[in-house]
C-alpha positions in Angstrom: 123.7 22.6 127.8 125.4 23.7 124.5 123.6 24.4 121.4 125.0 24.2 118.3 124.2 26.4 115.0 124.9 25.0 111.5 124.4 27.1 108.7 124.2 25.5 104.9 125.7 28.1 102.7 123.3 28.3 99.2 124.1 29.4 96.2 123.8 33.4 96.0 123.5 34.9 92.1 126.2 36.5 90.8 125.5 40.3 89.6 126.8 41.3 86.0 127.1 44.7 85.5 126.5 47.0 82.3 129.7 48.0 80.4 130.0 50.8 77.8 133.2 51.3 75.8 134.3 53.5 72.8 136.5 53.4 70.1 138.2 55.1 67.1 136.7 53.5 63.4 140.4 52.5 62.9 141.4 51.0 66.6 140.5 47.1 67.5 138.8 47.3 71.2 139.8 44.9 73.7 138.6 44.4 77.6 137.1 41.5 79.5 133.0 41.9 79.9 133.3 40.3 83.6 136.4 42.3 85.4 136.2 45.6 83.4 134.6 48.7 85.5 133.3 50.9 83.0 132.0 53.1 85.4 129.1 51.0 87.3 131.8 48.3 88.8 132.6 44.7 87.9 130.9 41.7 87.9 130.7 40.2 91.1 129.8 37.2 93.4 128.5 36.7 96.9 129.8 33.2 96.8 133.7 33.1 97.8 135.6 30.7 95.4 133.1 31.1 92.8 134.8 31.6 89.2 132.4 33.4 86.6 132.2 32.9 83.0 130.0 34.5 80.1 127.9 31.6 79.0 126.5 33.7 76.4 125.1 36.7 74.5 123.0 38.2 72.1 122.6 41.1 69.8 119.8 43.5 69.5 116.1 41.8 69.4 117.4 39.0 68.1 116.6 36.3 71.1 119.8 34.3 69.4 122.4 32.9 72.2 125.9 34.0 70.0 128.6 31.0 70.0 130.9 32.2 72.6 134.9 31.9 71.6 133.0 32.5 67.6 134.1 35.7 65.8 130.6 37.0 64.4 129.7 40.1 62.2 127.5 42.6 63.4 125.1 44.5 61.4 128.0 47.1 60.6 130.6 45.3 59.2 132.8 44.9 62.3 133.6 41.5 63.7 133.2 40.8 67.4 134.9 37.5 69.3 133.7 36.8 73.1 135.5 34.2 74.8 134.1 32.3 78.6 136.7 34.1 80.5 134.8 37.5 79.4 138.1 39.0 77.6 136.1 39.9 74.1 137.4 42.0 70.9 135.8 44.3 68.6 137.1 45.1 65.5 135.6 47.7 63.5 138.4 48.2 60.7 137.3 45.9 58.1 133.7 47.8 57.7 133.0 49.9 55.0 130.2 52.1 57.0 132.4 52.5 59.7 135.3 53.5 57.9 133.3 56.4 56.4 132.8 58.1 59.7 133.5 61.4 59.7 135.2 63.2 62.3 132.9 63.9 65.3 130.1 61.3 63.8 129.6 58.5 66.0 128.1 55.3 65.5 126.2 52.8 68.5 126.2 49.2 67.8 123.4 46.8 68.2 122.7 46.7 71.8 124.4 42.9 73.4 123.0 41.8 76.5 125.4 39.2 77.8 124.5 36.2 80.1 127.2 35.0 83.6 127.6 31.8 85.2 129.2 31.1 88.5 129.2 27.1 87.7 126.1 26.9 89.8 122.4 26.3 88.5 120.3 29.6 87.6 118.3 31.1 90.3 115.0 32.0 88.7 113.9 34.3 91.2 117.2 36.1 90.4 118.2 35.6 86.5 118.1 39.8 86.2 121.1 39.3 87.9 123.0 37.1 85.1 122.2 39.4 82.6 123.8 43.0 81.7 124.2 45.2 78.3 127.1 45.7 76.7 127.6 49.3 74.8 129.9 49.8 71.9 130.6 53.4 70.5 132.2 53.8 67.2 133.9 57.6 66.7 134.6 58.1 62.8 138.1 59.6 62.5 139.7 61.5 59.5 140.5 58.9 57.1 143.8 59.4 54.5 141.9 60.9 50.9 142.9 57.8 47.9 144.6 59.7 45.1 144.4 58.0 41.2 146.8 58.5 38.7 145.5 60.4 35.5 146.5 60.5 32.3 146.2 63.1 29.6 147.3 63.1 26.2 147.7 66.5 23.7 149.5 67.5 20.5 152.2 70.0 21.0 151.4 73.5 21.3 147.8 72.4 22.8 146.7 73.4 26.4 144.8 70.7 28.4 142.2 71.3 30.7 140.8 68.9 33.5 140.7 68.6 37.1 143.0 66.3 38.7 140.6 65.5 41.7 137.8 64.9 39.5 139.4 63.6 36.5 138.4 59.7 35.6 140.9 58.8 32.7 140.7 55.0 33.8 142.5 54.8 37.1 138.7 56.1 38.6 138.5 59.5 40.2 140.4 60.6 44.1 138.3 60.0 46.8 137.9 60.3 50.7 136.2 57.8 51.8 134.4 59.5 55.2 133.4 62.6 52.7 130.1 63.9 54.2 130.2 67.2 51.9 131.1 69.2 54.8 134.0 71.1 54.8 137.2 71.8 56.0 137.6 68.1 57.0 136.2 66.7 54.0 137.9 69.2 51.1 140.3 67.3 48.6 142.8 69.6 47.3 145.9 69.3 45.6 148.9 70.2 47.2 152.3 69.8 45.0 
Protein backbone atom coordinates (compact mmCIF):
# COMPACT_ATOMS: atom_id res chain seq x y z
CA UNK A 1 0.00 0.00 0.00
CA UNK A 2 1.22 3.62 -0.49
CA UNK A 3 0.32 6.38 1.64
CA UNK A 4 0.34 9.67 0.61
CA UNK A 5 1.19 13.00 2.80
CA UNK A 6 -0.18 16.37 1.77
CA UNK A 7 0.77 19.18 3.57
CA UNK A 8 -1.28 22.75 3.20
CA UNK A 9 1.24 25.43 3.64
CA UNK A 10 -0.50 28.52 5.98
CA UNK A 11 0.31 31.66 6.23
CA UNK A 12 3.46 32.24 8.65
CA UNK A 13 3.89 36.12 10.12
CA UNK A 14 6.42 37.95 8.83
CA UNK A 15 9.02 39.46 11.64
CA UNK A 16 9.90 43.27 11.42
CA UNK A 17 12.76 44.17 13.07
CA UNK A 18 13.81 47.39 15.18
CA UNK A 19 16.03 49.92 13.24
CA UNK A 20 18.06 52.79 14.72
CA UNK A 21 19.75 55.31 12.56
CA UNK A 22 21.74 58.64 13.10
CA UNK A 23 22.26 61.68 11.49
CA UNK A 24 24.09 65.12 11.31
CA UNK A 25 21.30 68.30 11.96
CA UNK A 26 22.45 69.33 8.37
CA UNK A 27 22.35 65.73 6.37
CA UNK A 28 18.74 64.31 4.93
CA UNK A 29 18.64 60.43 6.14
CA UNK A 30 17.61 57.93 3.75
CA UNK A 31 17.23 53.81 4.12
CA UNK A 32 14.43 51.42 3.57
CA UNK A 33 12.56 50.39 7.18
CA UNK A 34 12.07 46.66 5.68
CA UNK A 35 15.71 45.63 4.05
CA UNK A 36 18.01 47.87 6.23
CA UNK A 37 20.14 45.83 9.06
CA UNK A 38 20.81 48.27 11.63
CA UNK A 39 22.33 45.91 13.67
CA UNK A 40 19.40 43.28 14.71
CA UNK A 41 18.86 42.09 10.91
CA UNK A 42 16.11 42.73 8.33
CA UNK A 43 12.74 42.12 8.06
CA UNK A 44 11.90 38.84 7.16
CA UNK A 45 9.36 36.10 5.99
CA UNK A 46 8.87 32.44 6.51
CA UNK A 47 6.58 32.35 3.53
CA UNK A 48 8.78 32.10 0.13
CA UNK A 49 7.43 34.53 -2.57
CA UNK A 50 5.92 36.75 -0.07
CA UNK A 51 6.66 40.55 -0.82
CA UNK A 52 6.43 42.88 2.37
CA UNK A 53 5.25 46.32 2.64
CA UNK A 54 4.91 48.97 5.58
CA UNK A 55 1.20 49.35 5.83
CA UNK A 56 1.80 51.88 8.36
CA UNK A 57 3.20 53.79 11.41
CA UNK A 58 2.91 55.97 14.13
CA UNK A 59 4.71 58.47 16.30
CA UNK A 60 5.16 58.47 20.00
CA UNK A 61 1.78 57.79 22.13
CA UNK A 62 -0.12 59.00 19.61
CA UNK A 63 -2.30 55.62 18.53
CA UNK A 64 -2.48 57.73 14.94
CA UNK A 65 -1.78 55.23 11.75
CA UNK A 66 0.62 58.07 9.62
CA UNK A 67 -0.53 58.24 5.75
CA UNK A 68 2.19 56.26 4.32
CA UNK A 69 3.90 57.92 0.88
CA UNK A 70 2.66 61.56 3.11
CA UNK A 71 5.59 63.83 4.18
CA UNK A 72 4.55 64.63 7.89
CA UNK A 73 6.30 66.95 10.48
CA UNK A 74 7.42 65.63 13.58
CA UNK A 75 7.34 67.36 16.83
CA UNK A 76 10.92 68.93 15.89
CA UNK A 77 10.51 70.61 12.90
CA UNK A 78 11.94 67.86 10.55
CA UNK A 79 9.81 66.37 7.91
CA UNK A 80 9.64 62.53 7.52
CA UNK A 81 8.16 60.68 4.12
CA UNK A 82 7.60 56.65 4.40
CA UNK A 83 6.65 55.07 1.27
CA UNK A 84 4.98 50.87 1.13
CA UNK A 85 8.24 49.67 -0.25
CA UNK A 86 9.83 50.71 3.27
CA UNK A 87 12.48 53.25 1.59
CA UNK A 88 11.57 56.36 3.98
CA UNK A 89 13.44 59.96 4.35
CA UNK A 90 14.13 62.17 7.16
CA UNK A 91 14.92 65.51 6.83
CA UNK A 92 15.99 67.48 9.68
CA UNK A 93 17.41 70.71 7.86
CA UNK A 94 14.46 72.82 7.77
CA UNK A 95 14.01 72.78 11.83
CA UNK A 96 14.97 75.59 13.80
CA UNK A 97 15.66 73.38 17.17
CA UNK A 98 17.61 71.12 15.32
CA UNK A 99 19.66 73.42 13.64
CA UNK A 100 20.70 74.86 17.00
CA UNK A 101 22.40 71.69 18.09
CA UNK A 102 25.52 72.18 19.27
CA UNK A 103 28.43 70.03 18.63
CA UNK A 104 28.31 66.80 20.70
CA UNK A 105 24.40 67.55 21.69
CA UNK A 106 22.18 64.99 20.35
CA UNK A 107 18.64 64.90 19.85
CA UNK A 108 16.07 61.40 19.79
CA UNK A 109 13.01 61.76 17.90
CA UNK A 110 9.60 60.67 18.90
CA UNK A 111 9.75 56.98 19.04
CA UNK A 112 7.73 55.36 15.42
CA UNK A 113 6.64 51.97 15.71
CA UNK A 114 6.04 50.90 12.19
CA UNK A 115 3.43 48.13 11.07
CA UNK A 116 4.47 45.06 7.85
CA UNK A 117 2.29 43.27 5.67
CA UNK A 118 3.16 40.29 3.66
CA UNK A 119 -0.30 40.65 1.53
CA UNK A 120 -1.80 38.07 3.71
CA UNK A 121 -4.48 38.62 6.62
CA UNK A 122 -2.97 39.48 10.31
CA UNK A 123 -2.34 36.64 12.54
CA UNK A 124 -3.66 37.75 15.88
CA UNK A 125 -1.90 35.32 17.83
CA UNK A 126 1.27 36.81 16.17
CA UNK A 127 0.73 40.79 15.41
CA UNK A 128 4.06 41.48 17.82
CA UNK A 129 5.55 40.27 14.90
CA UNK A 130 4.20 43.09 12.39
CA UNK A 131 5.26 45.60 14.54
CA UNK A 132 8.95 47.15 15.30
CA UNK A 133 10.42 50.76 16.42
CA UNK A 134 12.15 52.84 14.44
CA UNK A 135 15.02 55.15 16.17
CA UNK A 136 16.12 58.41 14.85
CA UNK A 137 19.25 60.32 16.36
CA UNK A 138 19.85 63.79 15.49
CA UNK A 139 23.77 65.01 16.23
CA UNK A 140 23.99 68.94 16.28
CA UNK A 141 27.00 70.05 14.25
CA UNK A 142 28.91 73.45 14.20
CA UNK A 143 26.75 75.66 12.37
CA UNK A 144 28.43 78.85 10.06
CA UNK A 145 28.06 82.15 12.79
CA UNK A 146 25.50 85.02 10.64
CA UNK A 147 27.53 88.22 10.45
CA UNK A 148 25.29 91.82 10.03
CA UNK A 149 26.54 94.71 8.56
CA UNK A 150 26.85 97.84 10.97
CA UNK A 151 26.98 101.13 10.48
CA UNK A 152 28.45 104.02 12.42
CA UNK A 153 28.41 107.53 11.83
CA UNK A 154 31.05 110.39 13.57
CA UNK A 155 32.23 113.85 12.91
CA UNK A 156 35.89 114.14 11.99
CA UNK A 157 38.41 114.02 14.50
CA UNK A 158 35.88 111.84 16.82
CA UNK A 159 36.74 108.16 17.99
CA UNK A 160 33.84 105.63 17.92
CA UNK A 161 33.35 103.03 20.16
CA UNK A 162 31.12 99.79 19.74
CA UNK A 163 31.39 96.20 19.28
CA UNK A 164 31.00 94.86 15.98
CA UNK A 165 29.58 91.41 17.26
CA UNK A 166 27.23 92.99 19.51
CA UNK A 167 26.51 96.08 17.75
CA UNK A 168 22.58 96.48 16.52
CA UNK A 169 22.63 99.62 14.15
CA UNK A 170 19.58 98.17 12.12
CA UNK A 171 20.86 95.24 10.27
CA UNK A 172 20.26 93.17 13.97
CA UNK A 173 23.22 91.96 15.81
CA UNK A 174 25.88 88.52 14.52
CA UNK A 175 24.67 85.45 15.72
CA UNK A 176 25.39 81.64 15.82
CA UNK A 177 22.62 80.02 15.79
CA UNK A 178 23.66 76.53 17.90
CA UNK A 179 25.27 79.14 20.63
CA UNK A 180 24.85 77.16 24.01
CA UNK A 181 27.28 79.77 25.89
CA UNK A 182 29.92 77.31 26.02
CA UNK A 183 33.02 78.02 24.68
CA UNK A 184 35.49 77.44 22.32
CA UNK A 185 32.87 76.14 19.79
CA UNK A 186 30.45 78.69 20.49
CA UNK A 187 32.85 82.09 20.70
CA UNK A 188 32.17 84.72 17.91
CA UNK A 189 35.17 86.66 17.17
CA UNK A 190 36.27 88.87 14.61
CA UNK A 191 38.87 87.84 12.46
CA UNK A 192 39.92 90.52 9.64
Amino acid sequence: PTVTIRVAGLNDAPMAVANEYETAEDAVLTGDWIVDDTGAGADSDPDTGDVLTVSGYTIGTDPTVQPIGATITLSSGATLRVTSNGSFEYDPTGSAMLNALSVGQTFLEDPIKYMISDGQPMIDAEADKYMAPITIRVRGVNDNPVATDNNYAANQGDTITGNLITDDTGAGMDEDVDFDGTPPDDMIMVTQ
